[in-house]
C-alpha positions in Angstrom: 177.1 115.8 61.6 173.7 116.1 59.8 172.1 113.1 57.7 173.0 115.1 54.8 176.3 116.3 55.5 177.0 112.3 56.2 176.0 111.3 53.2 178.6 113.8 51.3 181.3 112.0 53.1 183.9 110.6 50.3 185.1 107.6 52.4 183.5 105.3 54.7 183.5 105.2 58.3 184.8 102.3 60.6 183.2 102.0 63.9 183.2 99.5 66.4 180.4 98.9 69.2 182.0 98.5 72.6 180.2 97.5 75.8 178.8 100.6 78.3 177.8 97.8 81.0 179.5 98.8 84.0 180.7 102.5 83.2 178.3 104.6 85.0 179.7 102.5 88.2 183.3 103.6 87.3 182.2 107.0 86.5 180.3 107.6 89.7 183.4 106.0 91.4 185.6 107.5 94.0 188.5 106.4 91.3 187.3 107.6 88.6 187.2 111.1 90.5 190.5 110.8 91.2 191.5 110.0 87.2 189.8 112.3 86.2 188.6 115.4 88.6 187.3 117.8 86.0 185.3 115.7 83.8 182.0 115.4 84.7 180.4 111.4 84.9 179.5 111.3 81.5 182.5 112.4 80.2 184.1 109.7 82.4 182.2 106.8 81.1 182.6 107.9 78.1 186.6 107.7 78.7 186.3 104.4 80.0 183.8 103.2 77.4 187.0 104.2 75.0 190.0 102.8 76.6 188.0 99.5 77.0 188.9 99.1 73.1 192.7 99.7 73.7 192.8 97.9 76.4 189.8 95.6 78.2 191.6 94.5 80.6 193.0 97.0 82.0 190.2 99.4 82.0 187.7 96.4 83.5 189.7 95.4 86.4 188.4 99.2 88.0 184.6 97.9 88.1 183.3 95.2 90.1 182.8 92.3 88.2 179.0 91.6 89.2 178.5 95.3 87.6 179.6 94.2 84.2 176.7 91.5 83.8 177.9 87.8 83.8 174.8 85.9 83.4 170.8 86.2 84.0 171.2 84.1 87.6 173.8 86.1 89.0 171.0 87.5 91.7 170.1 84.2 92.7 173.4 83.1 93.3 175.5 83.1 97.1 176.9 87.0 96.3 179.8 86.6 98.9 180.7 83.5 96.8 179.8 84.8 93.7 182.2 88.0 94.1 185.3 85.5 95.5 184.6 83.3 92.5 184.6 86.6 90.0 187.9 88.0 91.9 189.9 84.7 91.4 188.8 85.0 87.7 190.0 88.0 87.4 193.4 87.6 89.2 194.1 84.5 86.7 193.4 86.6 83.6 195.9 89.1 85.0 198.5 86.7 85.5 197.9 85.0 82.5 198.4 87.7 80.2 201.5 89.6 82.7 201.2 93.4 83.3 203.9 96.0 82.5 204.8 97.2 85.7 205.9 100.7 84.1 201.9 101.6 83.1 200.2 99.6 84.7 197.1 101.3 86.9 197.5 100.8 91.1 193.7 99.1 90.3 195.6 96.1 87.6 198.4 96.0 89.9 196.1 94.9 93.0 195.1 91.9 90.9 198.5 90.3 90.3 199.5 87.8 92.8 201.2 88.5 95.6 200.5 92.6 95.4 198.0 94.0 97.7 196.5 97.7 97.2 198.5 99.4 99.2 201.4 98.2 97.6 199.8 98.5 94.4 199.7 102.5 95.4 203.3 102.0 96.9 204.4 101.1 93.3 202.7 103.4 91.4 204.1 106.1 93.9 207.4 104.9 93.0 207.0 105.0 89.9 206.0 108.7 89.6 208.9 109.8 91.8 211.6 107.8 90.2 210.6 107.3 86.3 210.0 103.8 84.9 211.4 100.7 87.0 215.2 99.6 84.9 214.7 96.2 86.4 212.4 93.5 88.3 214.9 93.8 90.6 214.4 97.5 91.2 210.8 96.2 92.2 212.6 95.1 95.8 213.4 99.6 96.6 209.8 99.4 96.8 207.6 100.0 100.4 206.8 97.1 101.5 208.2 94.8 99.2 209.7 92.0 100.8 211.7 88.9 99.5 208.1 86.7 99.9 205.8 89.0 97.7 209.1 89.4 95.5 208.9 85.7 94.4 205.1 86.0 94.3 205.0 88.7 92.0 207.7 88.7 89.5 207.2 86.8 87.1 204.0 88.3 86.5 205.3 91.8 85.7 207.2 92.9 82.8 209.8 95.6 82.4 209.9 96.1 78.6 212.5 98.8 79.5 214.9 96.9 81.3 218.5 95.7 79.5 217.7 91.6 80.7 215.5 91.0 78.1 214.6 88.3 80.7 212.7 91.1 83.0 210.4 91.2 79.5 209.0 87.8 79.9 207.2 85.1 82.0 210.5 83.4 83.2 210.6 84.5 87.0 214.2 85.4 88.5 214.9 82.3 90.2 215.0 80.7 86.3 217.1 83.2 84.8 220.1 81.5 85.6 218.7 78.2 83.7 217.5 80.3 80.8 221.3 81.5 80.1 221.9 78.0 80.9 219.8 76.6 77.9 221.0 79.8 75.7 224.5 78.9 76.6 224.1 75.6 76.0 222.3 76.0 73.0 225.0 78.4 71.7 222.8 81.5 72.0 222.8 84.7 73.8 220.3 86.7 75.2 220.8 89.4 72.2 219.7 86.4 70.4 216.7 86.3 72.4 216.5 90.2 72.3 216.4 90.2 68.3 214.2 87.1 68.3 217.1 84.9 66.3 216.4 81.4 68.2 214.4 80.0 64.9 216.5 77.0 64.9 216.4 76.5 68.7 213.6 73.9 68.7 215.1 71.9 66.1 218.4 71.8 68.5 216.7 70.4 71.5 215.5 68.3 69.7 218.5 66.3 68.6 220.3 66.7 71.5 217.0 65.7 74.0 214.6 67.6 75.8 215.1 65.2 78.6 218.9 65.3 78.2 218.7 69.0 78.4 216.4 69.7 81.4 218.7 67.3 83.1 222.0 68.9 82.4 220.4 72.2 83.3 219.0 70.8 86.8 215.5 71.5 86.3 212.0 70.0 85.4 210.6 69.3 81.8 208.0 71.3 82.1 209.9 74.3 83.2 212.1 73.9 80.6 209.4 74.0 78.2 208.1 77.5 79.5 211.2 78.8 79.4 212.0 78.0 75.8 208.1 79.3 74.7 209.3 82.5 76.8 212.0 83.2 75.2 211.0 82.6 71.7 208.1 85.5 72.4 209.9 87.9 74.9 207.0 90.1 75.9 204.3 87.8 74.1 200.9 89.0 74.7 198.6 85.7 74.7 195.6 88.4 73.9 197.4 88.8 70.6 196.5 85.6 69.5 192.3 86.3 70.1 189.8 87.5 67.1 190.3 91.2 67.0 187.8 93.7 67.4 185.3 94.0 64.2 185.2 97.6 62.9 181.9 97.9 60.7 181.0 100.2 58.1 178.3 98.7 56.5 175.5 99.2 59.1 174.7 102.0 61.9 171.1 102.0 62.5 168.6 99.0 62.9 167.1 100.8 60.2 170.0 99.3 57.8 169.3 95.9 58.5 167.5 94.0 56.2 166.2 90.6 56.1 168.4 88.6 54.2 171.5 90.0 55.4 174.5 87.9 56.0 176.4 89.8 59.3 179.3 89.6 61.2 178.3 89.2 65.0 179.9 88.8 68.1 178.7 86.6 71.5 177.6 89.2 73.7 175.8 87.3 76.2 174.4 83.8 75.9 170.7 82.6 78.0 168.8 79.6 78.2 166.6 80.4 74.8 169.5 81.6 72.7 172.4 84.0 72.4 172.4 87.9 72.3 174.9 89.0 68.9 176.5 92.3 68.6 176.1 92.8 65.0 177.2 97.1 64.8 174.3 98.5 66.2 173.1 99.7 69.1 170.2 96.9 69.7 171.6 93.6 70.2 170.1 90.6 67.8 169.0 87.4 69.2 169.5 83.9 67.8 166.8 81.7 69.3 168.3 78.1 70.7 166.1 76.6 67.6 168.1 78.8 65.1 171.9 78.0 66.4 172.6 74.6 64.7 171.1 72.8 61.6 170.9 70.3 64.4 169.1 70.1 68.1 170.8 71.7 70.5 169.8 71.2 74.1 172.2 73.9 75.7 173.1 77.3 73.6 176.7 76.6 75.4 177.0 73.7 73.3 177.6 75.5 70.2 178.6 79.4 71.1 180.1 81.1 74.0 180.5 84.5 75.3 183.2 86.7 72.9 183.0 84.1 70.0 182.8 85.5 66.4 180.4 84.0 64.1 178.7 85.1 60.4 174.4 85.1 61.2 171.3 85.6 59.0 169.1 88.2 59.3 165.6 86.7 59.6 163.4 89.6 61.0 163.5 93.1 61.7 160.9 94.9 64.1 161.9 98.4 64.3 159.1 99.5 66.7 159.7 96.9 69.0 163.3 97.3 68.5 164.0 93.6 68.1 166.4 91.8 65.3 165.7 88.3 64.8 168.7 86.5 63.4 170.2 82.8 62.3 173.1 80.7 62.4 171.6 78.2 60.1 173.5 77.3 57.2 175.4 80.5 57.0 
């Protein structure tokens, strides 16, 4: 579209900068060839560049995480160590949030616990020569999925598909039986569960005793206590809970910004002198260490981290040296 035909346009436009760090490794990679055999590598990064939006997760799990940029020592650091470290980050952020089993990619598959690549593939095989898993408990007609990585696995996976609304949660298959217990006792039923009717759940455990409860059910406190968050959000998303992505229309170009400016920015990166922003244009901004806090600040970690969402200043714009100078102060 030309500068002048963009100017005629009526409405305004919402965009959203998303990260490229890391998507020429993925689109050089033998996987991506394999996604996609007939795009070329840019169109592949560009694919992956996309889908990072609907999906981060899923899309970052295919690079390595050292590729993606997680700090300005990261070459001075033990690699070997570094990569394990990264890996077992990576593996708790899977589990954490669960992965539907039924679209899941072989490469988020391979991070879940219990499930090694092969079976990953093994899986994802199934899948495409049987339609979508029923049941976790279909999971066990798989190659090479024994009882052990079973239990492992489980209750990581969800199967919104599946008739036990149980299959949609956290609550592994060993539990299930003290779920129905607590429904049962609670005088609830999994359609309850299904249609999300258990508002006045907490207020009955309450009376009658958490510790009451857990004991009449045969199992721990704690347990209990998952179970009952579980089945208040069947199929809860903790991601859904986070800042959502900012879609901006009011600048495009560092030649929009102006001093003055009161922005919207995003934590892209955070160093010893001060923190990178991502304010909707191409060139991130930086706020020095001096201009985070009204107050001293001996560590930039002290007051943002990586992801964050905060409202900055504009203090200086150098378009020839394509630098943005910017403020937390007061704002």
């Amino acid at each position: 579209m030309s500068e002048k035909n963009s100017k005629d346009v009526s409405k305004k436009i919402h965009y959203v900068i998303v990260s490229e760090a890391g998507a020429s490794v993925y689109s050089a990679s033998k996987l991506a060839a394999e996604e996609f055999p007939d795009f070329d590598v840019a169109q592949r990064s560009a694919v992956s560049i996309a889908r990072r939006l609907q999906d981060p997760l899923a899309e970052l799990v295919k690079i390595d995480p050292k590729s993606i940029g997680v700090g300005q020592y990261q070459h001075d650091m033990n690699q070997k160590r570094l990569g394990e470290s990264l890996k077992n980050v990576v593996e708790d952020c899977v589990n954490k949030v669960g992965v539907d089993v039924n679209t899941a990619s072989p490469s988020l598959l391979s991070y879940v616990s219990g499930i090694s690549t092969s079976l990953a593939k093994n899986i994802a095989e199934y899948r495409e020569q049987n339609g979508k898993f029923k049941s976790r408990e279909e999971l066990k007609k798989v190659k090479r999925m024994g009882e052990k990585t079973f239990e492992q696995c489980a209750g990581f996976l969800r199967i919104p598909e599946s008739k036990n609304v149980l299959d949609n949660t956290s609550v592994h298959p060993e539990s299930y039986q003290a779920a129905l217990n607590l429904l049962n006792t609670m005088d609830y039923t999994p359609k309850d569960v299904k249609n999300k009717n258990l508002a006045g759940i907490r207020k009955k455990i309450q009376d009658k005793g958490i510790d009451n409860i857990a004991e009449v059910i045969g199992i721990g406190v704690p347990t209990l206590k998952d179970i009952i968050e579980e089945l208040l959000k069947p199929g809860r998303d903790p991601r859904d809970e986070m800042p959502k992505p900012i879609f901006h229309t009011d600048v495009m170009r560092i030649e929009d910004i102006k001093a003055g400016m009161i922005l919207t920015g995003t934590v892209r990166n955070v160093a010893d002198f001060g923190a990178f922003m991502d304010i909707g244009v191409h060139q991130d901004g930086l706020v020095h260490i001096s201009e985070l806090s009204d107050r001293f600040v001996r560590n930039p970690m002290e007051v943002v981290a990586v992801g964050d969402i905060v409202k900055v200043r504009v203090i200086n714009v150098d378009v020839e040296r394509n630098r943005i100078s910017l403020s937390m102060k007061g704002v």
